[in-house]
N, C-alpha and C positions, 0 to 999 in steps of 0.2 A: 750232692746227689749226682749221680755217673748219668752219661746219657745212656738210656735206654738203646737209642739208634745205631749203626756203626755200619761201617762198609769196609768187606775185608778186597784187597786190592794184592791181585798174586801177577809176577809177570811169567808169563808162560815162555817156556826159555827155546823147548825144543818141543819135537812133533809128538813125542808119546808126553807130556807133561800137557800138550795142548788138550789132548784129548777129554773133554769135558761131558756132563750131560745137564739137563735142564733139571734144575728143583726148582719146583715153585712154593714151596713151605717157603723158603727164602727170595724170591724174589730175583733169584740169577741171571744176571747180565755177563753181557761181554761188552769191552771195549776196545776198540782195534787202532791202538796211538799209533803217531807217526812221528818220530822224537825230534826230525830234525825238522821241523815245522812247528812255530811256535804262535797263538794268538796277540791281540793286544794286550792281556794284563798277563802274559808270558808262559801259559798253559800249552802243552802241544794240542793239536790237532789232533782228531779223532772220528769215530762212526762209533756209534752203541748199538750191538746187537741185541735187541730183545723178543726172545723167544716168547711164543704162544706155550700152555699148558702141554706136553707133546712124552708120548712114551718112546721109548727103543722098542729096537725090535725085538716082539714078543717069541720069534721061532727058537727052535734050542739052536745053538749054536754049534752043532754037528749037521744038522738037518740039511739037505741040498738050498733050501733057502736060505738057511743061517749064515750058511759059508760063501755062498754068491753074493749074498745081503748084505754081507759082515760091516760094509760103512754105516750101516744100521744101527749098530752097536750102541753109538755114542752119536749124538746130537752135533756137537761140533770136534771138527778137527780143522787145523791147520798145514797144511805146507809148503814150504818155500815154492817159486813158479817156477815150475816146469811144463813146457809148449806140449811136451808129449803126454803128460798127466790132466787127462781131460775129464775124462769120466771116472764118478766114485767109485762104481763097481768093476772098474776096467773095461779092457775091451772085450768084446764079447761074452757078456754075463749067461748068457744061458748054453753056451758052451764049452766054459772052464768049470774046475772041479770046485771052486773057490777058494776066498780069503787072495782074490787079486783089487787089487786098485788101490784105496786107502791103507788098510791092514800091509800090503806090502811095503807102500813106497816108505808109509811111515814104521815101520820096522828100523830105519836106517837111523833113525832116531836124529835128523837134521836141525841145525840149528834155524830158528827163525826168529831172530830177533834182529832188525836194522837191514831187514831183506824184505824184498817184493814178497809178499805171501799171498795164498790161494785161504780164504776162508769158506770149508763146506761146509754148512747146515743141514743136517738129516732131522724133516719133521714130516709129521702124520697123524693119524687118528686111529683107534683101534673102536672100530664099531660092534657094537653087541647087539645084533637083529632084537627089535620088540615088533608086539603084532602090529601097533599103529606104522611098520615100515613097509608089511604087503599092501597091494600088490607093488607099491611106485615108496621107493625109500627117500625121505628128507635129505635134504644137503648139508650135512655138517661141514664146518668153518674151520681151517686152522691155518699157519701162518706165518708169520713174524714184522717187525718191524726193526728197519736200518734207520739210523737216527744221526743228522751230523750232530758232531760235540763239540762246540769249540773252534769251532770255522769264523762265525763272525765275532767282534768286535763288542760289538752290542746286539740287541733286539733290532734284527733288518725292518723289520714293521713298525717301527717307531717314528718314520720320517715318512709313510704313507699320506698323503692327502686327504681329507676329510672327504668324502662324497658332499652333493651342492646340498641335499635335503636332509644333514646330519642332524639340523637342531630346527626348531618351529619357533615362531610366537606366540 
């Protein structure tokens, strides 16, 4: 019998291959190794990006938002560092015509593999007013979590000391 389970494992070579989005039908992670760093039983080093449930952006992509927005697109992108590449949307988003910042630089289609890289995470929520939101609307959550992978050795919490009142008579 095959296993049911499986984890598909791509390496994203360049900045338009990086460009990813979140499914949560599958459970999509990202892992961000670092190859020339290796653990104790000889795994590299790494961080796991795991995304919250999170849509793209919902405007058309002509729309003066779409195109100012356009890092919106895609949940994650990747690109090599650059000092001058600060902000997703570029500089000054509400002054250009759009499709500056991300959309441009990664255009160039750079390699990022065994290079300093920039990882952006574009997440959010798309709220759908109901009555119980008037007058004062609830706080919806969303998010992510950065996870190390692979940094230690073993379980660092394994060699913690027992607190003095662990066990009773």
């Amino acid at each position: 019998m095959g296993n049911a389970f499986g984890t598909n494992v791509t390496l994203l070579e360049s900045e338009l291959k990086a460009q990813r989005d979140v499914d949560a039908s599958r459970s999509r992670s990202w892992r961000i190794v670092n190859r020339s760093r290796r653990n104790g039983v000889g795994e590299p080093t790494a961080y796991k990006l795991l995304p919250a449930a999170t849509p793209t952006l919902l405007a058309d992509p002509s729309s003066s938002v779409g195109r100012r927005a356009a890092f919106a697109s895609h949940n994650l992108w990747v690109t090599p560092f650059e000092p001058e590449e600060r902000r997703a949307a570029g500089d000054y988003p509400n002054q250009h015509h759009g499709h500056a910042g991300l959309p441009t630089w990664t255009a160039a289609d750079r390699p990022i593999v065994d290079t300093d890289i920039v990882l952006w995470h574009s997440f959010g929520v798309t709220h759908i007013p109901r009555p119980e939101d008037w007058p004062v609307m609830p706080v919806e959550y969303t998010g992510f979590t950065l996870l190390p992978s692979g940094f230690f050795d073993r379980n660092p919490a394994l060699d913690v000391p027992p607190s003095a009142d662990h066990c009773h008579d």
